[in-house]
TIROGU-222055 format. One line per field, with one value per residue (C-alpha): residue in three letters; x, y, z; residue number from 1. Coordinates in nm, 2 decimals. Layout:
residues N
drennu ala; ...
X X; ...
Y Y; ...
Z Z; ...
zapa NUM; ...
This chain:
residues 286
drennu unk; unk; unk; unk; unk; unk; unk; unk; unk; unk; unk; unk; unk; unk; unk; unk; unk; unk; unk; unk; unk; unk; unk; unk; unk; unk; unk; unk; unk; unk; unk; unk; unk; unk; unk; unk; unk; unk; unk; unk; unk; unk; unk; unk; unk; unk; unk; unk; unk; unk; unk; unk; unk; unk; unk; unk; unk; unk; unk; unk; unk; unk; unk; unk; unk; unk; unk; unk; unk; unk; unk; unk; unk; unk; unk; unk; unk; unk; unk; unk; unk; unk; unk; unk; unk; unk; unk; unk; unk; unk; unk; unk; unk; unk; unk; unk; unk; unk; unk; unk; unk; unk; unk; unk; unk; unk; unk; unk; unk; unk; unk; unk; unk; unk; unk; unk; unk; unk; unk; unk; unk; unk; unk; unk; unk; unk; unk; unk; unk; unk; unk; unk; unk; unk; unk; unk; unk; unk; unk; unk; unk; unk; unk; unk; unk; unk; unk; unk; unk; unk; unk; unk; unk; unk; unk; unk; unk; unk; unk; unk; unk; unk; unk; unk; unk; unk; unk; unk; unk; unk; unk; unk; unk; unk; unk; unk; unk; unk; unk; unk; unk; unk; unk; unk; unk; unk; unk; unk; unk; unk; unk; unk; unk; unk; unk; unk; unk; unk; unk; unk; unk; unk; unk; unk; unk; unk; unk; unk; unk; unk; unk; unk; unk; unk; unk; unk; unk; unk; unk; unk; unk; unk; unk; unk; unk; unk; unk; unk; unk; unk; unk; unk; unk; unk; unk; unk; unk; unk; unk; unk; unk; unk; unk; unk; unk; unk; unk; unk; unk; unk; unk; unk; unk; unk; unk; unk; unk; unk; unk; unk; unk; unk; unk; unk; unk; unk; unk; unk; unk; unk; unk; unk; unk; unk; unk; unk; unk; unk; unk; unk; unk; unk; unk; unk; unk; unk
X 0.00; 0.14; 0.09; 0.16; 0.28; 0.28; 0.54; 0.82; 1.06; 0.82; 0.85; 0.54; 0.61; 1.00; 0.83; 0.52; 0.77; 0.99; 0.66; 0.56; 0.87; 0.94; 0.60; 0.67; 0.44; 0.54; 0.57; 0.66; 0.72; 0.66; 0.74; 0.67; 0.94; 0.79; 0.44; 0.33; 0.00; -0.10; -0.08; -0.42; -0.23; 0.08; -0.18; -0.36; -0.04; 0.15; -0.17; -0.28; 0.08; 0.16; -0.16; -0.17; -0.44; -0.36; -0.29; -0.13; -0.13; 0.11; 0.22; 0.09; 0.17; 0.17; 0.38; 0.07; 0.21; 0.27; -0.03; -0.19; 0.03; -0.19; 0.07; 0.08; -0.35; -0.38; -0.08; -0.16; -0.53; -0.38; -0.15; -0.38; -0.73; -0.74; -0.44; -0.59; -0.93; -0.69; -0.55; -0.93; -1.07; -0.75; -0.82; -1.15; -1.09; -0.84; -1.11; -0.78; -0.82; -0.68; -0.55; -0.57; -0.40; -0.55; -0.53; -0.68; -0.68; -1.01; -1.18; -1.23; -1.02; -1.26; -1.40; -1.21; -1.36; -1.21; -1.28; -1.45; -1.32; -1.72; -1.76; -1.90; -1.83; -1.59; -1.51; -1.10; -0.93; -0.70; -0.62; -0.39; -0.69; -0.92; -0.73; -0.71; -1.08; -1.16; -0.89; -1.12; -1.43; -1.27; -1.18; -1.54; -1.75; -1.53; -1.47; -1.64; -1.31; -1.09; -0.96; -0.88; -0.67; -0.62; -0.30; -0.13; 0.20; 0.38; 0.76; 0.95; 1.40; 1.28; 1.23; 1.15; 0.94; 0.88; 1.17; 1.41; 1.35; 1.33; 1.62; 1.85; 1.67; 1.74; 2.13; 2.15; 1.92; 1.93; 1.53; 1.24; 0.93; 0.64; 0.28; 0.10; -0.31; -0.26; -0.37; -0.33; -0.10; 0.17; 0.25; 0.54; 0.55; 0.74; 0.49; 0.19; 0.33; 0.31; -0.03; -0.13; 0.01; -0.22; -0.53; -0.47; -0.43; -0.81; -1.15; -1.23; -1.33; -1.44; -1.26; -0.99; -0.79; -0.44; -0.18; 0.07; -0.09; 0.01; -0.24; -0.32; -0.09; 0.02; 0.33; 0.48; 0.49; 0.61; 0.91; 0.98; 0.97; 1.15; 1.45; 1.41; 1.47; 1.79; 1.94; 1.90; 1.91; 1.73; 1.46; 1.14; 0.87; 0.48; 0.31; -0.08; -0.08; -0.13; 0.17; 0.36; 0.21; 0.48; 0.20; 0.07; -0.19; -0.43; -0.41; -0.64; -0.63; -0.80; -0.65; -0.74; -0.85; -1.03; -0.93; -1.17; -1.25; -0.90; -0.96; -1.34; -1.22; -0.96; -0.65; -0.37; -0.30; 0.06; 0.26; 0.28; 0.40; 0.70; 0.80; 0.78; 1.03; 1.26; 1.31; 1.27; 1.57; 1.80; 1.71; 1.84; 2.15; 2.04
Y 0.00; 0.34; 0.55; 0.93; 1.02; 1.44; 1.54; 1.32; 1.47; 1.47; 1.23; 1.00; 1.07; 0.95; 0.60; 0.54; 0.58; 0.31; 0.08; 0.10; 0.04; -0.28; -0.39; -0.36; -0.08; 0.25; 0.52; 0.90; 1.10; 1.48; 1.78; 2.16; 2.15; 1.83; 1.97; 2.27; 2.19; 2.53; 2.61; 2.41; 2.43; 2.26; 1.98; 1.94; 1.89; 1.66; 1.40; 1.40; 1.38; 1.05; 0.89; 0.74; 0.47; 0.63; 0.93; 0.91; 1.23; 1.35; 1.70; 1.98; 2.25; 2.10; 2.39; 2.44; 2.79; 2.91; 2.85; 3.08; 3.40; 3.62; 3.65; 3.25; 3.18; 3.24; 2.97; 2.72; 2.75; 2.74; 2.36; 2.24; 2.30; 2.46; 2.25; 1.92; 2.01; 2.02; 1.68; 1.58; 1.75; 1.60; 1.25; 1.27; 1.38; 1.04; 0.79; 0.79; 0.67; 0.91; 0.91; 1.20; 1.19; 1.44; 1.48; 1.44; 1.83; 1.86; 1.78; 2.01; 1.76; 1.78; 1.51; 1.13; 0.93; 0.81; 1.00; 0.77; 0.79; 0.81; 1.10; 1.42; 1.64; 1.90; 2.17; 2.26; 2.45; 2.61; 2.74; 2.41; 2.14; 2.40; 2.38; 2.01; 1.93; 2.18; 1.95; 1.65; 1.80; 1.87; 1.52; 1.36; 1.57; 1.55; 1.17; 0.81; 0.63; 0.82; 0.72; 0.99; 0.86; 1.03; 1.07; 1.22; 1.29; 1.15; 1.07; 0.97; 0.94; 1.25; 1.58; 1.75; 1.60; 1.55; 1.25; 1.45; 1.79; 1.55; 1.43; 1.75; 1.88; 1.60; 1.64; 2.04; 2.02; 1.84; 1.89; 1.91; 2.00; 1.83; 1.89; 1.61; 1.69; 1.64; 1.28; 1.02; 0.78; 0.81; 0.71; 0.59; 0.68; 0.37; 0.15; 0.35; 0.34; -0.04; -0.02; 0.28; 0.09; -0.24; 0.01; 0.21; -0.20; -0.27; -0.06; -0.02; 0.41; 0.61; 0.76; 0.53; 0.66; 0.47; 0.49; 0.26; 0.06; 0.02; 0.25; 0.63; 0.83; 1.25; 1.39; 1.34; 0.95; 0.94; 1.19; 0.95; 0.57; 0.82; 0.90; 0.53; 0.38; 0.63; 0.58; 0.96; 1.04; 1.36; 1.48; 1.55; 1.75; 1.72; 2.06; 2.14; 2.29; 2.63; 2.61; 2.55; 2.84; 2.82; 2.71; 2.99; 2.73; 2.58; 2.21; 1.98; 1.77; 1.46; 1.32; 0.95; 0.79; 0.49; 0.24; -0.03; 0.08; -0.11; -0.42; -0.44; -0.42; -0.63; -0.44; -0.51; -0.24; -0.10; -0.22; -0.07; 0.27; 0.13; -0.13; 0.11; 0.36; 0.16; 0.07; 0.43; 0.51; 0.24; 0.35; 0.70; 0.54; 0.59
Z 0.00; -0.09; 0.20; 0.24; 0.61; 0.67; 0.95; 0.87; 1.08; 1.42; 1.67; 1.58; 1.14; 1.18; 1.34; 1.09; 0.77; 0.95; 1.05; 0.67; 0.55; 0.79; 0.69; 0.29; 0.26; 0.01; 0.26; 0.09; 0.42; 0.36; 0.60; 0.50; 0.22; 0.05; 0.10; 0.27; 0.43; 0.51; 0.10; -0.05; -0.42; -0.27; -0.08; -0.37; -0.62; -0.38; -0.31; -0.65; -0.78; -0.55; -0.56; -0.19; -0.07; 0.27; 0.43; 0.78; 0.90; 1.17; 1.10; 1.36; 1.57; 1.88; 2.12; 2.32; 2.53; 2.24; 2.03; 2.31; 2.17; 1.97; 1.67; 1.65; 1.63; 1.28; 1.21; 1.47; 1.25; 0.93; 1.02; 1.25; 1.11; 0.77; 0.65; 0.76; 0.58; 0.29; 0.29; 0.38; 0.07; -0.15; -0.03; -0.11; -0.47; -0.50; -0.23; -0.02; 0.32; 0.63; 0.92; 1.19; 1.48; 1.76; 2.13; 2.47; 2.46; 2.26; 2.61; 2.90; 3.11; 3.43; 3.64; 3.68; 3.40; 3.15; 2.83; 2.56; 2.15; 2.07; 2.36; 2.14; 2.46; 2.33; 2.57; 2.46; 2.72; 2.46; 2.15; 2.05; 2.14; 1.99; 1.66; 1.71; 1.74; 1.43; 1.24; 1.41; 1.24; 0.93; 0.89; 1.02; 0.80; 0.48; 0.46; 0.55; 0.53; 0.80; 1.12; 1.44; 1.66; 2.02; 2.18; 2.52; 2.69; 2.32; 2.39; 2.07; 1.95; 1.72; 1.90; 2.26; 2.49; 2.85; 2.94; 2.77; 2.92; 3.29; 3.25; 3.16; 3.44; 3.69; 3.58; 3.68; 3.99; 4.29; 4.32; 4.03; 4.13; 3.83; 3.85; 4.02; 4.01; 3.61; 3.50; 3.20; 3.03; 2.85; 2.44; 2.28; 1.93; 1.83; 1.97; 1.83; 1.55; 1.54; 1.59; 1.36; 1.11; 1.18; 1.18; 0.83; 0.68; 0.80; 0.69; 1.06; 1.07; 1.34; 1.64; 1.89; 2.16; 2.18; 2.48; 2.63; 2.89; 3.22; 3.44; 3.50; 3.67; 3.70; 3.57; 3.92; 3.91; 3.53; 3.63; 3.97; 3.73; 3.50; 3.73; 3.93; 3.56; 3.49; 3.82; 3.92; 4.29; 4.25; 4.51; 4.31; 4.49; 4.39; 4.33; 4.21; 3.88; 4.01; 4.25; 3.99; 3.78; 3.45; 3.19; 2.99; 2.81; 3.06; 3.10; 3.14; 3.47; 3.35; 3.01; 3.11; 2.76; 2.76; 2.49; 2.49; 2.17; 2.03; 2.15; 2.07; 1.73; 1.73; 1.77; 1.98; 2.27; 2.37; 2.56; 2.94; 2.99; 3.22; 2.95; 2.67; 2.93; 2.98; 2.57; 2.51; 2.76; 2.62; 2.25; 2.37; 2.55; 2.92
zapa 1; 2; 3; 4; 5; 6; 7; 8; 9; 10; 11; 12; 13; 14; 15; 16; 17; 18; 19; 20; 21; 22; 23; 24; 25; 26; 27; 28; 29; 30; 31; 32; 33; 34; 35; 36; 37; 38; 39; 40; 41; 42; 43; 44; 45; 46; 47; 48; 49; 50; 51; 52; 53; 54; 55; 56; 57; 58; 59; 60; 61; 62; 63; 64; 65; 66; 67; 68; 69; 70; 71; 72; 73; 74; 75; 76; 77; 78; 79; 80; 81; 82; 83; 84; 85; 86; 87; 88; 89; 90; 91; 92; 93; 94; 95; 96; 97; 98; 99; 100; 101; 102; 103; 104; 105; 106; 107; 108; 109; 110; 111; 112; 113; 114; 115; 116; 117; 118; 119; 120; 121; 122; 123; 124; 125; 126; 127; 128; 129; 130; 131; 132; 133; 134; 135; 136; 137; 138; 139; 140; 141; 142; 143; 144; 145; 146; 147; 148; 149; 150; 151; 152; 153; 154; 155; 156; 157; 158; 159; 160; 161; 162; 163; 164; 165; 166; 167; 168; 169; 170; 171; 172; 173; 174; 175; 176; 177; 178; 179; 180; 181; 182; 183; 184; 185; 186; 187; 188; 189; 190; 191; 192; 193; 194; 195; 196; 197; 198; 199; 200; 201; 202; 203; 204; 205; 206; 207; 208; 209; 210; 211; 212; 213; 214; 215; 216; 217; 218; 219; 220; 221; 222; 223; 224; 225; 226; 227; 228; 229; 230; 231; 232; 233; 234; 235; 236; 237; 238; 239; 240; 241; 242; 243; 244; 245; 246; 247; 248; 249; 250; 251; 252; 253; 254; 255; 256; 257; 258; 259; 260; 261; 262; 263; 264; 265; 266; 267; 268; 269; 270; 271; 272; 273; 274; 275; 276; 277; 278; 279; 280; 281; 282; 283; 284; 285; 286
């Protein structure tokens, strides 16, 4: 299957290209110089150009303070939203199945439940999951054949993200404090990945929420299996969310995804969160 994968050089595109590739699959990764998503003439060249079954699509703006400055809105809409109703429009044109990978972020994040993939209770607490769930809608009302996939707390080899920043901090300080009244699991892009790849090879549409497995915990226990796992002795202090008071987006404080959903239809859930650690620490040389 030839299979066009947008944000090739992001954590989770870098992964899906390899995936393909290991599975015989045609991947043709693109990032903004291949195919500039926020351009509908470039999208529309590119897709009809390659002629993909699939479209995997990966590329967004995902700094979420950011996204919050007035200057950035209008770009964070253009890649996340706008740009995705692009490749939605272009793979209808070809009957090209798609992919859209989202967040826990379209949600308000209150209460304890878990949030469920079929859940129509959209209440974004910023401009980043507001983008998101526009790129969501863009997707569900274009297409019949699309998947949307939701993701949280993403750690991948390719880029910044949350183990990385942990441990450069846990080298420079003797104490960390991390935000422990924020909840949800954790996702390797390596081993989502894997099982993106088994869901674009079956005709089974609709929403899914995918994570590694292994339980629900805060940003507090992640950074103490985190530091246990890379033999760091350093002191790490739980704080609310507003003690800690750095976060110019607000976040929400329950991104527990229920994921059910997979196994009802036959798909094989990650690995736990630990395992998927402690491969992700070797692969980085920890």
């Amino acid at each position: 299957m030839k299979v066009l994968v947008t944000g090739v050089k992001g954590q989770l595109g870098y992964d899906v290209v390899n995936e393909l590739k290991k599975r015989g699959h045609e991947p043709i990764g693109v990032d903004i110089a291949e195919m500039d998503i926020t351009d509908k003439n470039s999208v529309d060249a590119v897709i009809s150009r390659v002629q993909p079954q699939a479209v995997i699509h990966c590329a967004a703006w995902t700094a979420v303070d950011a996204a919050e400055d007035e200057e950035n809105i209008p770009k964070v809409r253009a890649v996340n939203a706008t740009g995705t109703q692009y490749i939605a429009d272009a793979c209808k044109k070809i009957d090209a199945k798609m992919m859209y990978i989202s967040t826990d972020y379209v949600f308000d994040g209150q209460g304890t439940s878990p949030w469920q993939p079929d859940c129509k209770d959209y209440k974004p607490l910023n401009i980043y999951g507001q983008t998101k769930l526009e790129g969501e809608l863009a997707v569900a009302n274009t297409l019949d054949k699309y998947f949307i996939v939701r993701i949280a707390w993403v750690f991948g080899v390719n880029g910044k993200n949350f183990i990385k920043t942990m441990l450069n901090v846990g080298k420079t300080h003797d104490t960390v404090r991390v935000v422990n009244d924020q909840i949800g699991t954790p996702t390797y892009t390596y081993d989502l990945a894997r099982l993106l790849v088994d869901m674009i090879e079956t005709d089974k549409y609709g929403y899914y929420h995918a994570t590694n497995e292994g339980g629900y915990i805060s940003w507090y226990d992640f950074t103490k299996e985190i530091y246990r796992q890379a033999g760091y002795t350093t002191k790490i202090i739980p704080v609310t969310t507003a003690e800690y008071g750095l976060s110019k987006a607000a976040r929400p404080f329950n991104s527990r995804l229920d994921k059910s959903k997979l196994v009802a239809n036959g798909f094989k859930p990650l690995p736990t969160w630990q395992d998927a650690l402690a491969r992700y620490l070797k692969e980085i040389g920890y």
